[in-house]
C-alpha positions in Angstrom: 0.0 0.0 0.0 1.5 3.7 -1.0 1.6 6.0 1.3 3.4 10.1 0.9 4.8 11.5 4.0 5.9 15.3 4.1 8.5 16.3 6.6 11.5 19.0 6.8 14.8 18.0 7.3 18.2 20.1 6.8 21.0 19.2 4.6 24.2 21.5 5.6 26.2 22.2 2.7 29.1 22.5 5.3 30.1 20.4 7.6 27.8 20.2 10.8 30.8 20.5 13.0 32.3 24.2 11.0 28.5 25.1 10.8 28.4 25.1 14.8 32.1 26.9 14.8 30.4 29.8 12.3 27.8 29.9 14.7 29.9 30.8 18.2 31.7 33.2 16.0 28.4 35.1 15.5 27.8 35.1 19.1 30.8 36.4 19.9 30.5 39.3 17.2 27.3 39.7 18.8 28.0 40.2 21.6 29.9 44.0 21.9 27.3 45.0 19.4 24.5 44.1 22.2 26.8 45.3 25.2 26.8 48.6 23.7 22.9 48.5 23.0 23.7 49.5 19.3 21.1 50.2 17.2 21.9 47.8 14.2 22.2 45.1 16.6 19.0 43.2 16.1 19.7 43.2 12.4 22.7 42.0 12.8 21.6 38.7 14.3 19.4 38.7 11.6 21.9 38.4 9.0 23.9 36.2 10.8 21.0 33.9 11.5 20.2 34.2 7.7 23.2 32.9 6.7 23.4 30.1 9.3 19.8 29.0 8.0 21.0 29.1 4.4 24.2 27.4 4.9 22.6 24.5 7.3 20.0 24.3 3.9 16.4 23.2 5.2 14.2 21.0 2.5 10.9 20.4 2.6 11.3 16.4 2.0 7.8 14.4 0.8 8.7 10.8 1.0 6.7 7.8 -0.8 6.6 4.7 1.5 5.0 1.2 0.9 3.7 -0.2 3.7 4.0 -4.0 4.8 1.4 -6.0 6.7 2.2 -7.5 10.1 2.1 -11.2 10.7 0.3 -13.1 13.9 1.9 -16.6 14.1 -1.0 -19.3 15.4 0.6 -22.2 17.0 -1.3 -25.0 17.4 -0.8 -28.0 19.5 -1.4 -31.8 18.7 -0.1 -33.5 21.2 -1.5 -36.9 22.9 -3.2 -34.2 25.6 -4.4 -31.9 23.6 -6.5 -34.7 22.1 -8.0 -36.2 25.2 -11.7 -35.8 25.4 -13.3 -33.3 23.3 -10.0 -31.0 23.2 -9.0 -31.6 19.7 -12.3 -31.1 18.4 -12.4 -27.6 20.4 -9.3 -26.5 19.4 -10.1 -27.4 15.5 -13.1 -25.2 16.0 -11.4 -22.4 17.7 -8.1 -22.3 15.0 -11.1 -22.5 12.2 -12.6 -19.4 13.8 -9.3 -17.5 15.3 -7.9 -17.5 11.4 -11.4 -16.2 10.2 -11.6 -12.9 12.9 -7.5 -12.7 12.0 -8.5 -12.5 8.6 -10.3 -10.0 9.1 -8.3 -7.3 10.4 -6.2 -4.9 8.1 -2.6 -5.3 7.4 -2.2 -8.3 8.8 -0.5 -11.7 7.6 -1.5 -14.7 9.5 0.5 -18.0 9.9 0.0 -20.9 11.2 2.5 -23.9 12.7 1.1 -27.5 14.4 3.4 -28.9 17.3 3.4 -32.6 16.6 3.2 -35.2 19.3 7.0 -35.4 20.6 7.7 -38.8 22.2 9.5 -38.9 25.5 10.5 -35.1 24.9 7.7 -34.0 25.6 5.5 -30.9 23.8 7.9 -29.0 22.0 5.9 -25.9 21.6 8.7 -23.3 21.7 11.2 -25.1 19.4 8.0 -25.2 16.7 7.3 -21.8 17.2 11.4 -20.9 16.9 11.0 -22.4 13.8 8.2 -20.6 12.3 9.2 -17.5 13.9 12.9 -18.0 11.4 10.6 -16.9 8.5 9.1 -14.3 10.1 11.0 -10.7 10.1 10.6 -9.6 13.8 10.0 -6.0 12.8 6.8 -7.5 11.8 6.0 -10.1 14.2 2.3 -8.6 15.9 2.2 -11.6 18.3 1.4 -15.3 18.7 -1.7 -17.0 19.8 -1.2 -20.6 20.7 -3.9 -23.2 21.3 -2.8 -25.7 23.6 -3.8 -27.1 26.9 -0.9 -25.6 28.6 1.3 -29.2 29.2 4.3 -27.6 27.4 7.7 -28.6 28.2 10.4 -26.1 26.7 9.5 -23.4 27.8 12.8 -21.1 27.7 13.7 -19.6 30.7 13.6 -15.9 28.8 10.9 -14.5 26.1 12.6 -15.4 22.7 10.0 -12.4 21.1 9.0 -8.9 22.5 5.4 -9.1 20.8 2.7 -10.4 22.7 2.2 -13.8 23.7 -1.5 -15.3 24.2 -2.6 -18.7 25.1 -6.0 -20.4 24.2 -7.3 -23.0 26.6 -9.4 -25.7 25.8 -12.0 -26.5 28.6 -12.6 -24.6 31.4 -10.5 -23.6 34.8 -10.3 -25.8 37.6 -10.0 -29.2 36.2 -8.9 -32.5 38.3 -6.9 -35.1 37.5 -5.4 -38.5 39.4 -2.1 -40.1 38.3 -0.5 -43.3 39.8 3.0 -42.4 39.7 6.6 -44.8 39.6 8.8 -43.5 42.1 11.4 -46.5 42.1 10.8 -49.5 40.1 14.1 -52.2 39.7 14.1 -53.6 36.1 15.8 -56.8 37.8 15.1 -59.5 40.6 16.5 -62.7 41.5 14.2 -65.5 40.9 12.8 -66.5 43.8 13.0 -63.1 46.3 10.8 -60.4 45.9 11.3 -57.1 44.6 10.0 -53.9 45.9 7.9 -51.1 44.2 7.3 -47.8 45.1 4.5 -45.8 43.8 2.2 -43.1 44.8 -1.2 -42.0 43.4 -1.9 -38.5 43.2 -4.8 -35.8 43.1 -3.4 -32.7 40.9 -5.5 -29.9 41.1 -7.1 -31.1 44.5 -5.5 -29.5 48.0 -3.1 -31.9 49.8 -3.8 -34.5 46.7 -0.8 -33.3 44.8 2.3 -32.9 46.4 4.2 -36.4 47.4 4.8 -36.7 51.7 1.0 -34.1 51.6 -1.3 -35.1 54.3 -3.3 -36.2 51.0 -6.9 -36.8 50.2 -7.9 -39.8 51.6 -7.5 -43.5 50.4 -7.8 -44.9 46.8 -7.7 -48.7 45.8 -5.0 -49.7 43.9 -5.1 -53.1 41.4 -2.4 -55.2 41.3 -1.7 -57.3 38.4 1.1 -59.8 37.7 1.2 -61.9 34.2 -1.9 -61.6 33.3 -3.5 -63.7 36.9 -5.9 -62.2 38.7 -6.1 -58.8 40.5 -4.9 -57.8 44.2 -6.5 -54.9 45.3 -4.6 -52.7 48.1 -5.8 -49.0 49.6 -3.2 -46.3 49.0 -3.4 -43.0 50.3 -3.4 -40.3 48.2 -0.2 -38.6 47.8 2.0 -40.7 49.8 4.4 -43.4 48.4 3.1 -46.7 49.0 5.6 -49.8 48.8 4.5 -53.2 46.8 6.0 -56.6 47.0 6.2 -58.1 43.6 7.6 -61.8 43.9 9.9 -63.0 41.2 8.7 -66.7 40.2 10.5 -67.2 36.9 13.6 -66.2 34.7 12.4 -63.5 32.2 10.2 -60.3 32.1 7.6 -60.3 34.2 5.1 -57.8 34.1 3.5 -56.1 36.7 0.3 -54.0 35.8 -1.0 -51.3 38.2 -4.0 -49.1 38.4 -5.4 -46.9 40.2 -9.4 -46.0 40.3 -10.6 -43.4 38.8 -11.5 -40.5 40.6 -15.2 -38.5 39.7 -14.7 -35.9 37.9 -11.4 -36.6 36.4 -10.0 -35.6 32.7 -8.8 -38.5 31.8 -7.6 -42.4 33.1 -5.1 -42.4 30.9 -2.5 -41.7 33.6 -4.0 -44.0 36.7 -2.2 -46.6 34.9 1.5 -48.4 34.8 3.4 -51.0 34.2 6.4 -52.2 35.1 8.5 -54.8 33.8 10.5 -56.9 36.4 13.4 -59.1 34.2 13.4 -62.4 36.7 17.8 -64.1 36.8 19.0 -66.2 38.9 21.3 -65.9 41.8 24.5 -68.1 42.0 23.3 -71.3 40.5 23.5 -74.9 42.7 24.6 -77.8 40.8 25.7 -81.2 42.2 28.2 -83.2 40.1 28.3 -86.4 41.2 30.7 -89.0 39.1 30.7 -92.4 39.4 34.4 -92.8 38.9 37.3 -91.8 37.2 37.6 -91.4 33.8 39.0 -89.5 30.8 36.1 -87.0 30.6 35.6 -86.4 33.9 37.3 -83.3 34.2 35.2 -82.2 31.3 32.3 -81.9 33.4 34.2 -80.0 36.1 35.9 -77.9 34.1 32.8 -76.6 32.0 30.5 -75.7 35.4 33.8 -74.1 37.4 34.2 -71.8 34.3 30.5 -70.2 34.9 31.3 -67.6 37.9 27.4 -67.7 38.1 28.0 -71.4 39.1 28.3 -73.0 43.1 29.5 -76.3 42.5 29.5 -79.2 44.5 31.7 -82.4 43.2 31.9 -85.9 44.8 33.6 -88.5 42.8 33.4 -92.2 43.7 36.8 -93.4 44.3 36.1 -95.8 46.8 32.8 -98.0 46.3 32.0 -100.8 49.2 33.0 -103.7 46.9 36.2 -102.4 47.4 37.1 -102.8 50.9 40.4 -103.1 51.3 40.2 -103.5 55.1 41.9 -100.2 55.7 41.1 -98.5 58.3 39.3 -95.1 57.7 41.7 -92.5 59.9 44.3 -93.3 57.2 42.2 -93.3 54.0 42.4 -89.7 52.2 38.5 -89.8 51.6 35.7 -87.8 52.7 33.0 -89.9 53.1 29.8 -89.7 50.9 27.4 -87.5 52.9 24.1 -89.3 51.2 21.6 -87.7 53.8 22.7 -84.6 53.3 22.6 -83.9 49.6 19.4 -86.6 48.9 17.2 -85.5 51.5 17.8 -83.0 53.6 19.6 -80.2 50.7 18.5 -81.8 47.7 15.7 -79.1 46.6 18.5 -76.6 47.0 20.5 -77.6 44.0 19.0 -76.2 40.6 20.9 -78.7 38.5 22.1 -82.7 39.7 24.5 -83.8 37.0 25.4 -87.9 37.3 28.5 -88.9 35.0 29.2 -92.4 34.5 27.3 -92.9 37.8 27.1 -96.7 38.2 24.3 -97.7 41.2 26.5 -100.2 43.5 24.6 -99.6 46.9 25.5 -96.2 47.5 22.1 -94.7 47.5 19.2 -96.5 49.0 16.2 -96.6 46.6 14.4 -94.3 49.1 16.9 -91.6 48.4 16.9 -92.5 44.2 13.0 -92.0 44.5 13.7 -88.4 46.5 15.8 -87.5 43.4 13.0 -88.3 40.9 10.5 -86.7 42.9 12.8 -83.5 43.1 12.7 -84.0 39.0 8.7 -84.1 39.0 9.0 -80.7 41.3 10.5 -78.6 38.8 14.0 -80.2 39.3 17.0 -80.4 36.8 19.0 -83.5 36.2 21.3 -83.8 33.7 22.8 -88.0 32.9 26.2 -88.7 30.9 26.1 -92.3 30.9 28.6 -95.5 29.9 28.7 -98.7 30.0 27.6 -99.2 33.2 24.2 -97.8 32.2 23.3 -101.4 30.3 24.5 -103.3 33.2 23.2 -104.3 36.5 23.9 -101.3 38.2 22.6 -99.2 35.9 20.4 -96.0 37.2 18.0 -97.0 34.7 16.9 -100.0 36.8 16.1 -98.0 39.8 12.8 -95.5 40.9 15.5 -93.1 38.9 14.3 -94.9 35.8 11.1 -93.7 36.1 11.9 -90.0 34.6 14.3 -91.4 32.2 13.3 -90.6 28.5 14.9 -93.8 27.5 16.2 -97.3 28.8 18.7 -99.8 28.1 18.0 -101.1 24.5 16.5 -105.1 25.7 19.4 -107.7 25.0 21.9 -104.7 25.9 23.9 -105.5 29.3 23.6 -109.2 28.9 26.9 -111.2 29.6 30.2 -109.8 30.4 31.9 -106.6 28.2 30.6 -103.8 27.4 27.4 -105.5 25.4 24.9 -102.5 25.8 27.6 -100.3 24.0 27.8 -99.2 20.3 31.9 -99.6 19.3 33.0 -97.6 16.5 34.1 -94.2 15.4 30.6 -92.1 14.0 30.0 -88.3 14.2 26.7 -87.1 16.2 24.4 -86.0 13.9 22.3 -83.1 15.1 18.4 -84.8 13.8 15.7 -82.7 12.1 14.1 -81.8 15.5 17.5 -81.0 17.1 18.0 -78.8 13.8 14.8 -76.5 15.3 15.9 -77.3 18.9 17.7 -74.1 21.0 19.8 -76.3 22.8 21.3 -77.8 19.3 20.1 -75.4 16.7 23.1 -73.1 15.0 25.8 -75.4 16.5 29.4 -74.7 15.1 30.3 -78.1 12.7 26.4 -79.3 12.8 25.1 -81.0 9.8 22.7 -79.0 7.7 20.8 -81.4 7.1 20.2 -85.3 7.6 21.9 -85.9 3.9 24.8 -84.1 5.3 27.9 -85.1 7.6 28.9 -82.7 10.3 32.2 -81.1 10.0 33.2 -81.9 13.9 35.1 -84.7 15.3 34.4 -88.5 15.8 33.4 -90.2 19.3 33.9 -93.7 19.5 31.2 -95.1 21.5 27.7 -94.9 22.3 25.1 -97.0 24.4 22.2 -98.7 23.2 19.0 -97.3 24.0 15.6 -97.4 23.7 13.7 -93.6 23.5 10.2 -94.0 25.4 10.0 -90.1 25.8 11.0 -86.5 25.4 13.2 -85.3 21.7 16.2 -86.7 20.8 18.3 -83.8 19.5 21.0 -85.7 18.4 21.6 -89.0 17.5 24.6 -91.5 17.0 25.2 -94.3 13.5 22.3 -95.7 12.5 20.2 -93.1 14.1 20.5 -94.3 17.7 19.3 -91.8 20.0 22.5 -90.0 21.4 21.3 -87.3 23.3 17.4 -87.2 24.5 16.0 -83.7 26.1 12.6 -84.6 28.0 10.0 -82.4 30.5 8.7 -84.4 33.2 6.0 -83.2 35.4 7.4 -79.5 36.4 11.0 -80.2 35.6 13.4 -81.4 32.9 15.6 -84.3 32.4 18.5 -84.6 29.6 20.2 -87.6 28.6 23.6 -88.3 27.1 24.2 -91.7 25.6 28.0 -91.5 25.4 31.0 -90.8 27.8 33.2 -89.4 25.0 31.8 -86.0 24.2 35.3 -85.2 26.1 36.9 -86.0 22.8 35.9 -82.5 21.5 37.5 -80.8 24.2 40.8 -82.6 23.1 40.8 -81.2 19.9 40.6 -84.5 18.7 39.3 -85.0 14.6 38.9 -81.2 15.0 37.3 -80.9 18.1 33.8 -80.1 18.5 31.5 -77.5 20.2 31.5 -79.0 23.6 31.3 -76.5 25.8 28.4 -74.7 23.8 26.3 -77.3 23.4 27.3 -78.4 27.8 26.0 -75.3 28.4 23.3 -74.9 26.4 21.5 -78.2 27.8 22.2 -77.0 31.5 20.7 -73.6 30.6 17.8 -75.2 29.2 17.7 -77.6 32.2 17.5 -74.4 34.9 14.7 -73.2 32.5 16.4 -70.7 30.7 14.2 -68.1 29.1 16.2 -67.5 26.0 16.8 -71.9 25.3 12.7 -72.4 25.4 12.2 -74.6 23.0 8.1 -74.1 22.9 7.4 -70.6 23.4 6.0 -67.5 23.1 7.2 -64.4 23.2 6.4 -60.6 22.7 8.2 -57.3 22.5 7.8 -53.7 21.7 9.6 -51.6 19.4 9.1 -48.3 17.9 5.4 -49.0 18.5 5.2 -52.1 16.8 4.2 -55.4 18.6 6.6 -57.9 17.9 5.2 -61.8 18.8 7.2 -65.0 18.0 6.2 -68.4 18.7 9.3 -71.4 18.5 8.3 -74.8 18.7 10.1 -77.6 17.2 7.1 -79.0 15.3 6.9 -78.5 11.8 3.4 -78.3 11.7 1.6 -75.1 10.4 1.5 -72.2 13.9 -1.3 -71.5 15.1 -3.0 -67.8 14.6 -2.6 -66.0 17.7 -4.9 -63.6 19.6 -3.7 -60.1 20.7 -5.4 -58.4 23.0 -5.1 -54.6 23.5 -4.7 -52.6 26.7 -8.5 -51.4 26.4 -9.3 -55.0 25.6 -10.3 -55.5 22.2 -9.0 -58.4 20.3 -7.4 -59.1 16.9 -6.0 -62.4 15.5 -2.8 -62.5 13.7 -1.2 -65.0 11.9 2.4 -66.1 11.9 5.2 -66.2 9.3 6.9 -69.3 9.8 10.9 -68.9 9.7 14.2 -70.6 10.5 14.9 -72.9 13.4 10.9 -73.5 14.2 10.2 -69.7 14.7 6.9 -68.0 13.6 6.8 -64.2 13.5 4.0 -61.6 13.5 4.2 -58.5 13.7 1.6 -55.9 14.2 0.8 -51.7 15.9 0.5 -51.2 19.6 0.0 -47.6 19.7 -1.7 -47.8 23.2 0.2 -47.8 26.8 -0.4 -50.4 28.5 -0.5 -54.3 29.3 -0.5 -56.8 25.7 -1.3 -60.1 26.0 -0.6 -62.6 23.1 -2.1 -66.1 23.6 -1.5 -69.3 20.7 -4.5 -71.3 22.6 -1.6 -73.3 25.2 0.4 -70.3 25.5 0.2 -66.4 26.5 2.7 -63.9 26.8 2.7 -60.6 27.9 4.5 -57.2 27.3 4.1 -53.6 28.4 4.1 -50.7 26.5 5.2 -47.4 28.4 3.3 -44.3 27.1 5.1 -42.7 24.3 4.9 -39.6 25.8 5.4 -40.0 29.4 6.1 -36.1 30.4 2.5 -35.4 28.6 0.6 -38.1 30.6 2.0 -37.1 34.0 -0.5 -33.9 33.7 -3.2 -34.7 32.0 -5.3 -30.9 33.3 -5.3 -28.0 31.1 -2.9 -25.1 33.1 -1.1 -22.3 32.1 1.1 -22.4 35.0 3.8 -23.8 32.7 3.3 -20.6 30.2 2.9 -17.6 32.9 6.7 -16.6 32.5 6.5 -16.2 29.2 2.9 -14.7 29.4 3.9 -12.1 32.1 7.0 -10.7 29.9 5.3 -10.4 26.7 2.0 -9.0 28.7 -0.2 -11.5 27.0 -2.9 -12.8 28.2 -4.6 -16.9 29.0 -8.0 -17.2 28.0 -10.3 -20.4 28.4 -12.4 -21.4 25.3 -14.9 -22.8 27.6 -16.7 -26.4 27.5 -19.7 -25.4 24.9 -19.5 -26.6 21.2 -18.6 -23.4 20.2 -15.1 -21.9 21.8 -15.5 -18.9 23.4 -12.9 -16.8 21.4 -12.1 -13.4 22.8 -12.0 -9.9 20.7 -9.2 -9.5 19.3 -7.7 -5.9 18.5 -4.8 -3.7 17.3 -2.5 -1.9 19.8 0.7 0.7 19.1 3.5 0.0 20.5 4.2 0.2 24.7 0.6 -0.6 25.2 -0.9 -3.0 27.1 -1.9 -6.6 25.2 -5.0 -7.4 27.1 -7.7 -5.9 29.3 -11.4 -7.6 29.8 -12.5 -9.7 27.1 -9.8 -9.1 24.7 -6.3 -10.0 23.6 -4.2 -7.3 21.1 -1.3 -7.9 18.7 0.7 -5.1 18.5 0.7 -2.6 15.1 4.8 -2.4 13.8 4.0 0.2 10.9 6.9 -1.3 9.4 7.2 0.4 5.8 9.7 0.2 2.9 10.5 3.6 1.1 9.9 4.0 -2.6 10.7 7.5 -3.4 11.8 10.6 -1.8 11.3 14.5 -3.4 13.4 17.1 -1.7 12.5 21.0 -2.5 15.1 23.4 -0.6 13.0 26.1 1.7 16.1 28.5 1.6 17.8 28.2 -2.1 20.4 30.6 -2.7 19.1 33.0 -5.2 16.8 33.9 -2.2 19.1 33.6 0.7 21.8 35.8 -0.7 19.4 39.1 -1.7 18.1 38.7 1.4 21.2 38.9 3.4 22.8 41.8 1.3 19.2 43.4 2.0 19.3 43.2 5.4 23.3 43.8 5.7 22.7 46.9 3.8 19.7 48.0 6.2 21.7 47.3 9.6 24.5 49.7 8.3 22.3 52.2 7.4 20.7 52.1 10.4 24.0 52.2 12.4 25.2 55.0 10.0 22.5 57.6 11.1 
């Protein structure tokens, strides 16, 4: 817009500093001319003035200027609390209407800029508007106007603008909210102790239900919720921490779901939940190695569990069985004797793994004691059987109440006569089978065979026992597709069998050595129930807001579809993408905080997803406590757009500079005037074909008028 503005300025046609020197000189010439009360005096000054104004050359300047509009910057905000409730549907109709009434209004630019939900940052109001506000010349800048419920969390500690700031609040004042809040929550616990939680449930916007250690606001019942079983209800008072025992039953996540009840009134329950994820290890494990009697892999087995710091070991070897008294008597044998009792009834349950090797059964425990050690295996126990010869003779474990858990038994005919008739004789290499190949314990094993038309790359053992499988998987077999090692559940606990005493060989290095140690470890791991070596499972995890589920079995049959069910409860089936080494994949959203359960029919599994914005949720009530800094040094102004359909906008108007941005009812953005000069026409008031008859006129009267 063109606009002519008339002014006068002065343009010296001397410097300003000798103009100012001429000028003292005329005083001082003045000055006896005065003293002396001449009579040319006045005309004097005259003259000299006259010259003064014509040298300092006064022009009438007229200056053409094109005007540009201000801008008002609207900032609206779309995070997860600005859409709870009706919120997003008020602040859409108050942006639609604000941009109309801005519209309106003469030289001025509107613009507008959407704060995106920001993750575990927060609202990030100020760094959008920053943004924005780069394009925008401040000179011109008449204010911003930002819908939002207040829950902003950048404000700077300075205004980063001098125009006025104003905030538009959704809902009315004096709203009420209850969280349940996580003071301390450990993400670990040793399987079998209990951990300890400590939360507190608070009342914002109530007196005393706020602050934590307040006198608080009476009592509000608190659900419990662990795995998915059913609820434990506990009264908490409001605003004070309240501590929670969570026992740790199992290795692996466990997941502890809390909520709070709702309170009347409320805006939102989205923040009386939580959930905490407790990942269950184990402490030092207990394992009893118990050999039979010397032999060339014996030290295999000690070396392997002595290796694991995690590991308490307790080894007794048989040196000294009672068909070989000797008559010596017992103050000068070396020995410690066998303390049966002690480890097979009165400590047995305190050992998470029993491991036999080459354990021959010559009298040494009573068939009460064998019978404790199966029932111990029924109770969730762990035994682990490397076996020789002696396991097709007499003596063999096999023939005792210890047979009962066995997956498999001396092959009939085997142990019959003298020699080692129960025993395969010649060099083979264990073949890992087609179950074994989708087993954890054997799957991915350094030398395996890919397949059963393929030799393994490891070395040769020499013998193996005969066998016959009544039970559990055989992950790996020996020539001719024996059974070699057999992995087997029974009742709560697990039972492995190793048909061979030469697995030692690998350790050797001999034919190339094998993965002994791996594949040792692996089968105790999956014996202590392992989370990471289940072989039939189902697991879930959360990433990036995707729900990530994978079942492992080690049938080949077809997976099941599995059901998901959401933190609000609704259902969806999904169905899996079967993959290598008996895995099944799905994966699918989880966009809501909370408990997910996954279930394949015999299975469920449960994860928690933390709210992806946890700063928003903690305050779910719309405040601009967080904005009155910035609100106090720009001197704008928080209006509430009220709970109708139809927001309550205030009037908006057009204020100079230095006046205040708000009074009753309305909200101002400031006018800049900010203007771009096109052209400028100078005429001089004093030219000098005027100035110089003037002063000669004048110079001429004085002396006249002296002269008389």
């Amino acid at each position: 817009m063109q606009q002519a503005f008339a002014g006068i300025d002065l343009s010296p046609v001397i410097p300003p500093w000798l103009l100012a020197a001429l000028g003292a000189v005329a005083v001082l010439a003045l000055v006896p001319a005065l003293w002396r009360r001449a009579r040319g005096a006045p005309l004097r000054a005259l003259v000299f003035a006259l010259i003064l104004l014509a040298l300092a050359n006064p022009r009438l300047v007229e200056e053409t200027r094109e005007t540009r509009p201000d801008i008002a910057l609207v900032v609206i905000d779309r995070s997860d609390s600005a859409r709870i409730g009706n919120r997003a549907a008020q602040v859409e109709a108050a942006r639609t209407a604000l941009e109309a009434r801005l519209g309106r209004l003469p030289e001025l630019e509107v613009r507008t800029v959407e704060v995106l939900e920001g993750g575990n940052q927060g609202t990030r109001l100020f760094a959008a508007m920053e943004q924005a506000l780069a394009e925008i010349p401040r000179a011109r800048l008449a204010g911003v106007i930002a819908l939002t419920d207040g829950q902003v969390h950048d404000v700077p500690a300075a205004s980063p603008i001098e125009a006025p700031f104003h905030a538009l609040l959704p809902g009315r004042p004096g709203e009420v909210d209850r969280r349940l809040r996580v003071i301390e929550a450990p993400g670990f616990g040793i399987v079998g102790r209990s951990v300890e939680l400590r939360v507190a449930i608070d009342d914002l916007g109530v007196p005393n239900g706020g602050a934590a250690g307040s006198a608080g606001s009476g009592a509000a019942r608190l659900s419990i919720r662990r795995d998915g079983s059913p609820p434990r209800i506990e009264s908490v008072p409001v605003g004070r921490e309240h501590r929670i025992e969570v026992p740790v039953e199992r290795g692996g996540p466990t997941v502890v779901e809390l909520a709070a009840e709702a309170r009347p009134g409320e805006v939102s329950e989205l923040n009386n939940r939580a959930v905490v994820t407790v990942t269950g290890v184990r402490d030092r494990l207990r394992v009893l190695l118990v050999s039979g009697e010397p032999h060339a892999g014996e030290r295999t087995w000690r070396r392997l569990l002595k290796a694991d710091p995690g590991v308490d070991l307790v080894h007794f070897t048989i040196l000294r069985p009672p068909e070989k008294d000797d008559l010596t008597p017992l103050n000068e044998l070396a020995l410690i004797a066998f303390p049966v009792r002690e480890l097979f009834q009165v400590k047995l349950r305190e050992f998470d793994l029993v491991v036999f090797d080459r354990f021959a059964n010559r009298g040494i425990l009573p068939p009460a004691y064998l019978r404790n050690i199966a029932d111990y295996v029924r109770g969730g126990g762990a035994l682990l059987m490397s076996v020789g010869p002696e396991f097709a003779g007499p003596v063999s474990l096999a023939a005792t109440p210890l047979g009962a858990v066995l997956p498999a038994r001396p092959a009939v005919g085997a142990g019959q006569g003298a020699g080692l008739s129960g025993a395969a004789e010649g060099a083979f290499k264990p073949m890992v089978t087609t179950l074994g190949a989708r087993h954890p314990v054997t799957e991915g094993l350094t030398g395996a065979n890919p397949d059963e038309q393929h030799e393994a790359t490891w070395g040769r053992w020499y013998r193996s026992m005969r066998a016959d499988q009544r039970s559990g998987t055989a992950v790996m077999e020996a020539a001719g597709g024996a059974p070699l090692l057999v992995l087997d559940r029974v009742g709560d606990g697990r039972v492995a069998l190793l048909l061979s005493d030469h697995i030692w060989l690998w350790s050797r290095g001999h034919d190339g050595g094998g993965p002994q140690a791996e594949l040792l470890r692996r089968a105790a791991h999956w014996l202590m129930r392992e989370p990471e070596l289940e072989e039939e499972d189902l697991t879930a995890r959360i990433e990036a807001g995707r729900l990530q589920v994978q079942r492992r079995s080690v049938e080949a049959a077809t997976p099941p579809e599995v059901t998901v069910t959401a933190p609000d409860g609704s259902t969806r089936r999904a169905a899996l993408q079967p993959g290598p080494g008996g895995r099944a994949t799905a994966e699918l959203p989880a966009d809501l905080p909370g408990v997910w359960q996954v279930s394949d029919g015999r299975r469920n599994a449960f994860v928690a997803a933390a709210a992806a914005n946890p700063p928003e949720v903690a305050d779910l009530r719309a405040d601009p406590g967080r904005l009155a800094p910035i609100l106090a040094a720009t001197g704008g102004a928080a209006r509430w757009l009220g709970a109708a359909a139809e927001p309550a906008l205030p009037e908006l108007r057009r204020i100079g500079p230095g006046r205040d941005a708000q009074g009753g009812g309305w909200i101002g953005l400031r006018r800049n005037g900010d203007h771009t000069v096109t052209g400028i026409a100078a005429m001089p008031l004093l030219p000098a074909w005027l100035a110089l008859p003037l002063v000669l006129g004048l110079a001429v009267l004085a002396w006249r008028r002296e002269g008389r």
